[in-house]
N, C-alpha and C positions, 0 to 999 in steps of 0.2 A: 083133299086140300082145303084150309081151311080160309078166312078172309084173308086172311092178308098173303093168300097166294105161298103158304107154307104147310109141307107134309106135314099131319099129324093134328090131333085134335087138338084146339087150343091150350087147355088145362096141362096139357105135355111141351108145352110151346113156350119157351122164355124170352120175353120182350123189354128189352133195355129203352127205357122213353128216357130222350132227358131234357128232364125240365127247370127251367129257368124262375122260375113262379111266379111266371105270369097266365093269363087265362087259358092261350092257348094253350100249350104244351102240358097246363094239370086235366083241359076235360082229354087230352087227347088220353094220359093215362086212365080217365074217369072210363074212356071209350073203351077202352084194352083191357081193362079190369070188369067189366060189365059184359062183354064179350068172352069170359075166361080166362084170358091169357094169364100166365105166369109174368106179372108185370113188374118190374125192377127200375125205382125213378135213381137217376145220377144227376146230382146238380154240378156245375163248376165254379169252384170258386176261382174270378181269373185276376184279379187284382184289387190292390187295398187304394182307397177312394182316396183316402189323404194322402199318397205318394203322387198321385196323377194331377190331386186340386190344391195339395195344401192346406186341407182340413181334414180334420179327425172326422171319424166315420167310414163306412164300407157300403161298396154297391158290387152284387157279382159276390159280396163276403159278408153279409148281414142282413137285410130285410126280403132280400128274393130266397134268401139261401133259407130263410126262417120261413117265407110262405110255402115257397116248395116242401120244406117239412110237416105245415101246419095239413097241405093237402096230400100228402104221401099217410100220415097217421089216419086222416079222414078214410082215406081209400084203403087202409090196413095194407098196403105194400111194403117192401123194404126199400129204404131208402140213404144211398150215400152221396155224402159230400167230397167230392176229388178237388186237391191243391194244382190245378193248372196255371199258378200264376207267374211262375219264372217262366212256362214256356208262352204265357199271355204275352208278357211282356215281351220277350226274343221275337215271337213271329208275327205279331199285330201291334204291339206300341211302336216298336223302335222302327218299323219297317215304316208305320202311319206317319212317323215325325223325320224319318227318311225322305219319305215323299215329299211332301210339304217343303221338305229344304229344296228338293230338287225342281220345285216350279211345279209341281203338279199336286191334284185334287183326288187324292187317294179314298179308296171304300175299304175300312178296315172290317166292316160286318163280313165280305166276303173270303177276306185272308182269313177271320174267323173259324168262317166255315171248310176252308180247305186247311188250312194247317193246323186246325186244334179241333172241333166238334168231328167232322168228316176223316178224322184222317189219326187223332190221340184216343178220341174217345169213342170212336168207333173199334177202335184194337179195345181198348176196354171191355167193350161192348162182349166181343168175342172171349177174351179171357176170361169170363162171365159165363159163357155157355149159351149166350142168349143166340138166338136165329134171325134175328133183326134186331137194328135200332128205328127208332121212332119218335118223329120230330114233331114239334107244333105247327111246319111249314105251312104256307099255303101255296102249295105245287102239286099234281098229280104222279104219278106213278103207273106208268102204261106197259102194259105186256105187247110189244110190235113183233112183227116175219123177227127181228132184229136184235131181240132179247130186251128188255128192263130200257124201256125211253121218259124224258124226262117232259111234262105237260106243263101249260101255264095250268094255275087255279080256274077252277070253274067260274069263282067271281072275280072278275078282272077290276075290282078295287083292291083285293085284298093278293091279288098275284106277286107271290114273292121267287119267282122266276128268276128273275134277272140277278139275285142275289148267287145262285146257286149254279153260274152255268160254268164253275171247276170242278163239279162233281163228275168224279170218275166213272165211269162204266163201271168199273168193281164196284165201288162202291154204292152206286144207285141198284147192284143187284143185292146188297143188303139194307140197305134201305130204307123206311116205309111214312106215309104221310097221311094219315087220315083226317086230316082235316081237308084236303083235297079240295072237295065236293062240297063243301058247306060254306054257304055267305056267314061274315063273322056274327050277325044277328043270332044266327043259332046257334051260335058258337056258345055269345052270352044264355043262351035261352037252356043250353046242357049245362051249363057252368051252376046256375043256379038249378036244375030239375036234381043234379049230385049233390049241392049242398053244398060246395065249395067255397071254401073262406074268402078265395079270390074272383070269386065271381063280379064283382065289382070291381075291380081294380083296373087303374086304368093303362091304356097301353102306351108302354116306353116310345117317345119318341124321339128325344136324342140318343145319341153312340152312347154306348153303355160308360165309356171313360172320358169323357168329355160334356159332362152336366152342362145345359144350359147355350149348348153351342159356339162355347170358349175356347175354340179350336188354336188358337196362338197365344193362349196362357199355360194347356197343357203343353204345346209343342217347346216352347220357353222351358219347361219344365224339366221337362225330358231330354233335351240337348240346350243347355245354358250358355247362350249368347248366340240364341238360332236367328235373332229379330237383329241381323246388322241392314243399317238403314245405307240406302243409295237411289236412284234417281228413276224420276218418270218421267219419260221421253213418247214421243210421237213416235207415228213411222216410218217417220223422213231423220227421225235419230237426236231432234232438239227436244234443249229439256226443258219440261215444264214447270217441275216442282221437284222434291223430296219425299221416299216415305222411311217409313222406320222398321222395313224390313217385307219382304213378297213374301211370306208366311200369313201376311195378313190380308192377301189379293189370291182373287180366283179369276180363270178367264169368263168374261161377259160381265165382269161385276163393274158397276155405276158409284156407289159407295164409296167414297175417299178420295176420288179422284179432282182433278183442276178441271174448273168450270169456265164460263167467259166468253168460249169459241161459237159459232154458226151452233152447229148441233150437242148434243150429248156426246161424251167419251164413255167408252169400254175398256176393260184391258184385255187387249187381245191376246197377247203372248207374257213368257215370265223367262226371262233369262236369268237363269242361277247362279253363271258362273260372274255375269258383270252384275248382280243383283239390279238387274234393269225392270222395271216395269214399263209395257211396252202396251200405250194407249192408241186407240183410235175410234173412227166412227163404228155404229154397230152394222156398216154390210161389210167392215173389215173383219166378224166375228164366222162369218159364213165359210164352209170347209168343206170340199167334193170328196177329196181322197184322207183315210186313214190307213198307217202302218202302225201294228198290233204283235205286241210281245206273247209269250208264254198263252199260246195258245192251246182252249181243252178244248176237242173233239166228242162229243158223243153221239152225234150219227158221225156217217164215212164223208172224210174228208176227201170235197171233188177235185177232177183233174186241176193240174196248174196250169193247164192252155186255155181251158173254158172256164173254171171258176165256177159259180153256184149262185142263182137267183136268189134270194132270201129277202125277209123282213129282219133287221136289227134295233134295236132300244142301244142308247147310247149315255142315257141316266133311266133310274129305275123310274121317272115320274113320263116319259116316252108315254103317248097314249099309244095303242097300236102297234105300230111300228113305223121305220124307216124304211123305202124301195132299195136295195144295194147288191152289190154283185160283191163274191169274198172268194181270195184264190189263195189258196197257200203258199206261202216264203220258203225259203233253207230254213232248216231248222224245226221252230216252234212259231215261226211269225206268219203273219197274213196281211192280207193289202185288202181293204174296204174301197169299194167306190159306191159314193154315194148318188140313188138319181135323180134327186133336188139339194141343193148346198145345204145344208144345217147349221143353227149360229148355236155359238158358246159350247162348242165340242173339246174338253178339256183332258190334257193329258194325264194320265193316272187315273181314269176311269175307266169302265168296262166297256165293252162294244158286244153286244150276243146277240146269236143269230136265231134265227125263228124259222120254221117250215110252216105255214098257221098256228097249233097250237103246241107244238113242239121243239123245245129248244134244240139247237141243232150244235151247238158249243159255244166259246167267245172267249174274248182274250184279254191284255189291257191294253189303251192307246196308249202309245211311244210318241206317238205325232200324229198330229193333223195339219192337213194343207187346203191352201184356197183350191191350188186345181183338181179336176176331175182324173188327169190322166196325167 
């Protein structure tokens, strides 16, 4: 067996990485190729930049697609560029500007990953012949009694966990994350011992289609005439002002709202259908129970009498975790009780559950409520 937990000696061993080109995912091939593997980089091109901003230029179709090639030549692999962009847009734009009309603060990185990297280009992967795929993640990959379990990173700055907890059983048994185990310090410090064009480069930190954090210029964009303007009310139901559309309001945000009162306003809720933006104090932002859609399982989901102790992250920036107990619904949904209230718990984020250092599945919130029970 070789490292990465696969019969056969490396050099026999075909490994699809794919890299986006940036630092991560070129040493992770720099890794794979130094180690022997038969290494095959696949970048995606997932959309054209001026359709989503309104300016000429590509990102996802031009400077990453070009670095990821500058470091696939370096490392003498083969390397192709795939058109995922009609299905970009189907399963991650329209669904991102879906949300957002619907009152809620959607994570397009991990529809991403479950509808197009995990799920298109890992069939790729296979039609390829390769025996894994292989990400720049920083998550672990653990052999349990239980088959293929999914870990935070070992550096818990760099744990991108929580991004990933629709990864399927299947699929986390093809798999594979070698960056795991390494603070990203070393990350940069292989980046340059390979000689990597992107070893400096620095790392993305808005959404890949959304430059700059303009999250209500691209939605505007994408569904034209998304920003209809109506009323901001208390939560006794008077109104206080106007805005020019809840595409531009997240729950706990301070930013735009009527000022004047005893304390600071939040907006606590977003009603879609009366376009209401619905303000109050921030202990109105605090919420015991969540109910949770399209629930993934990767350990065994516990009874629905007793439910399951767990630690949850309810935004990826959660240090730690949250105390909550999670019992399965009909269906695909689950019921969170949280054991201290949490503020700015918003819908169309993710809730994932934790065993210590083991994701144990997570879903999206549907709602959140003040009570516990």
């Amino acid at each position: 067996m070789n490292t990465l937990g696969l019969d056969g000696a490396p050099a026999g061993t075909r490994v699809v990485v794919a890299m986006s080109g940036g630092v991560d995912s070129s040493v992770t091939a720099a890794l794979l190729k130094e180690q022997g593997y038969d290494v095959v980089g696949i970048t995606l091109q997932l959309y054209d930049h001026g359709q989503a901003v309104g300016r000429r230029g590509a990102c996802c179709a031009g400077q990453d697609i070009h670095d990821a090639r500058r470091v696939a030549e370096r490392l003498d692999i083969p390397h192709y560029v795939l058109d995922y962009e009609s299905r970009f847009h189907e399963a991650v734009m329209a669904d991102f500007a879906q949300s957002y009309l619907a009152g809620e603060t959607p994570i397009p990185c991990v529809r991403c990953n479950q509808r197009v990297k995990f799920r298109d280009l890992l069939g790729t992967a296979r039609d390829l012949g390769a025996s894994a795929l292989a990400t720049g993640h920083y998550v672990r990959r653990v052999i349990g009694a239980d088959g293929a379990q999914l870990h935070r990173a070992s550096d818990p700055a760099r744990d991108q966990s929580y991004f990933l907890f629709a990864t399927t059983r299947e699929q986390l048994d093809f798999l594979r994350f070698p960056l795991g185990d390494l603070p990203k310090p070393e990350t940069r410090r292989l980046a340059a011992r390979f000689a990597l064009p992107v070893a400096e480069k620095p790392d993305s930190q808005d959404i890949c289609f959304v430059p700059e954090g303009r999250y209500a210029r691209v939605i505007e964009r994408l569904r034209p005439g998304a920003a209809e303007p109506g009323e901001i009310v208390d939560l006794a139901g008077r109104v206080l002002g106007r805005h020019e559309g809840i595409i531009h309001y997240t729950i706990g945000q301070r930013r735009g709202l009527p000022g004047g009162g005893p304390e600071p306003l939040y907006v606590v809720r977003l009603e879609a259908e009366s376009r209401r933006v619905v303000v109050g104090p921030k202990a109105a932002l605090l919420v015991g129970r969540l109910r949770l859609r399209e629930v993934n399982w990767l350990g065994t989901p516990p009874a629905v009498e007793d439910g399951l102790a767990v630690t949850i992250k309810v935004r990826s920036t959660t240090p730690g975790g949250l105390a909550a107990r999670v019992r399965p619904l009909c269906g695909d949904g689950a019921e969170v009780l949280l054991e201290v209230p949490e503020a700015g718990v918003a819908p169309g984020q993710a809730c994932v559950f934790y065993d210590g250092e083991r994701v144990l599945g997570g879903g999206w919130i549907a709602a959140a409520f003040a009570e516990a029970a």
